[in-house]
C-alpha positions as CSV (number, residue, x, y, z in Angstrom):
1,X,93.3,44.8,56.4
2,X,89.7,44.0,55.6
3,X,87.9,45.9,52.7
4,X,84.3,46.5,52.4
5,X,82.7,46.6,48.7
6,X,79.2,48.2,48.6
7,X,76.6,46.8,46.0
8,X,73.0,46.5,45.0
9,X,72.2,49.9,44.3
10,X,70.3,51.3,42.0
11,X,67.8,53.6,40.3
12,X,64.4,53.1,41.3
13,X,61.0,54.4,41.4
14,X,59.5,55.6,44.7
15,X,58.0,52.7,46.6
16,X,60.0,50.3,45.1
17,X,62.8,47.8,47.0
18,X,66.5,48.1,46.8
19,X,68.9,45.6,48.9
20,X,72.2,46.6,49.6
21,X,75.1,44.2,50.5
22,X,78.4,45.2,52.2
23,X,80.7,41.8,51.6
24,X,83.7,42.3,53.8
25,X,87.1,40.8,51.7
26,X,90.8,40.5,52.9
27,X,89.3,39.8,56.7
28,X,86.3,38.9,58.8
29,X,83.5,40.9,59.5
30,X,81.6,38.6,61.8
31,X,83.0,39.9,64.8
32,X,82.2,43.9,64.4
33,X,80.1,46.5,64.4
34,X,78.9,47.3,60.8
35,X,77.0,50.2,59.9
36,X,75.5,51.6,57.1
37,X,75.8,55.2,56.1
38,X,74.4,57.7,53.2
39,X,75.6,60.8,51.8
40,X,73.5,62.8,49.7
41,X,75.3,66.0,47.5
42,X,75.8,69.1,49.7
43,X,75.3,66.8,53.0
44,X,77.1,65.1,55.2
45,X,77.5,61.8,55.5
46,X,74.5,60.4,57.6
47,X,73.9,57.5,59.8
48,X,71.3,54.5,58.3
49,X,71.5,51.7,60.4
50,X,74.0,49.6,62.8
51,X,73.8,46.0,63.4
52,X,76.0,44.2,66.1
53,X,78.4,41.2,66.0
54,X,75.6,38.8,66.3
55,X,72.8,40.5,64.5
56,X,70.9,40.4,67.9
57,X,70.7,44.7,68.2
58,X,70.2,46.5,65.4
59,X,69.2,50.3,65.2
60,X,67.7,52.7,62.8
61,X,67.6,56.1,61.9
62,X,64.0,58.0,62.7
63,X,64.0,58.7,58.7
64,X,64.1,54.6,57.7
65,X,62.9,52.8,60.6
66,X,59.5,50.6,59.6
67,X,61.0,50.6,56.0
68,X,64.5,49.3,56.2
69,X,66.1,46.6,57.5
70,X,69.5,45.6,58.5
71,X,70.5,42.0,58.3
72,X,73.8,40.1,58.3
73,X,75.3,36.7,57.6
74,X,78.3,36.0,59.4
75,X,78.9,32.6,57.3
76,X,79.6,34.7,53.9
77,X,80.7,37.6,55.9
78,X,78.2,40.1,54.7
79,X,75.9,42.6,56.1
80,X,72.6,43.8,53.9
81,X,70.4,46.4,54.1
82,X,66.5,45.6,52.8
83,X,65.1,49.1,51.3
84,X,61.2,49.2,51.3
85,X,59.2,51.7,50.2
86,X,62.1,53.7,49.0
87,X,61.5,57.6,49.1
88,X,63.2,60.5,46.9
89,X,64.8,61.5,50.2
90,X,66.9,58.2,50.4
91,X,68.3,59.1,47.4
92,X,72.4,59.1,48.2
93,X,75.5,57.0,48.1
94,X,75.3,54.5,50.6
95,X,78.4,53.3,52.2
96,X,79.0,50.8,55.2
97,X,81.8,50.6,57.7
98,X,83.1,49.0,60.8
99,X,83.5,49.5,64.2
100,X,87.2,48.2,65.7
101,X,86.8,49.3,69.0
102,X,84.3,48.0,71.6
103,X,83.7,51.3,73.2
104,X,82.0,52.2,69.6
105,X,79.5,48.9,69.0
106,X,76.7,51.2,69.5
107,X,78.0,54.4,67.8
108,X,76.1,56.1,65.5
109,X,78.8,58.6,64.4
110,X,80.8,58.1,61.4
111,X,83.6,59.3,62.8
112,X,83.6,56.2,65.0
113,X,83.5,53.7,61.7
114,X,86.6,52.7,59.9
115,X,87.1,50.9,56.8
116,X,84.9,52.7,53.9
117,X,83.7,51.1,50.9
118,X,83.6,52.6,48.0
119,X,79.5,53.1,48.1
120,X,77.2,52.3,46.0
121,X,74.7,55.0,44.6
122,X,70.9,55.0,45.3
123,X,68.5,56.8,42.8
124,X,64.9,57.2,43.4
125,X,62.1,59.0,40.9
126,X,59.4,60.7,42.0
């Protein structure tokens, strides 16, 4: 069963860059889905950004579009996120997850996404 590792994170000032990865191991990636999630304490967890098989739709949440960007390479079977202009409020864990079932490619729901990583935490300083 494929496993996702979250890395790249950080601590950070605000207005600096952070650039996630989500390597997919034990399996392919290429052909879902992935979507990137956050979770800050006391919240629940919240949808970043999706990008499909081919990288040709991508979609953002209001709060990050025009600062992130999600990006994927299918040849090293990895999906990244490019953090610009990072803000206090995108201070979380960051996870990513995949989508098995077609009906889903466009979800935005968590519940649709399968296959956690472990996250990797995001700090940013005022």
């Amino acid at each position: 069963q494929v496993q996702l590792v979250e890395s790249g994170g950080g601590t950070v000032q605000t207005g600096d860059s952070l650039r996630l990865s989500c390597a997919g191991s034990r399996g392919s990636i290429s052909r879902r889905t992935v979507g990137w999630f956050r979770q800050a304490p006391g919240h629940e967890r919240d949808f970043v950004a999706r990008i499909n098989d081919d990288g040709s739709d991508t979609q953002y949440a209001d709060a990050v579009k025009g600062r992130f960007t999600i990006s994927r390479d299918n040849a090293k079977n990895t999906v990244n996120l490019q953090m610009n202009s990072l803000k206090p409020e995108d201070a979380a864990v960051y996870y990513c997850a995949v989508v098995w079932f077609d009906a889903y490619r466009t979800s935005t729901n968590p519940d649709d996404y399968t296959n956690w990583g472990q996250g990797t935490q995001v700090t940013v300083s005022s």
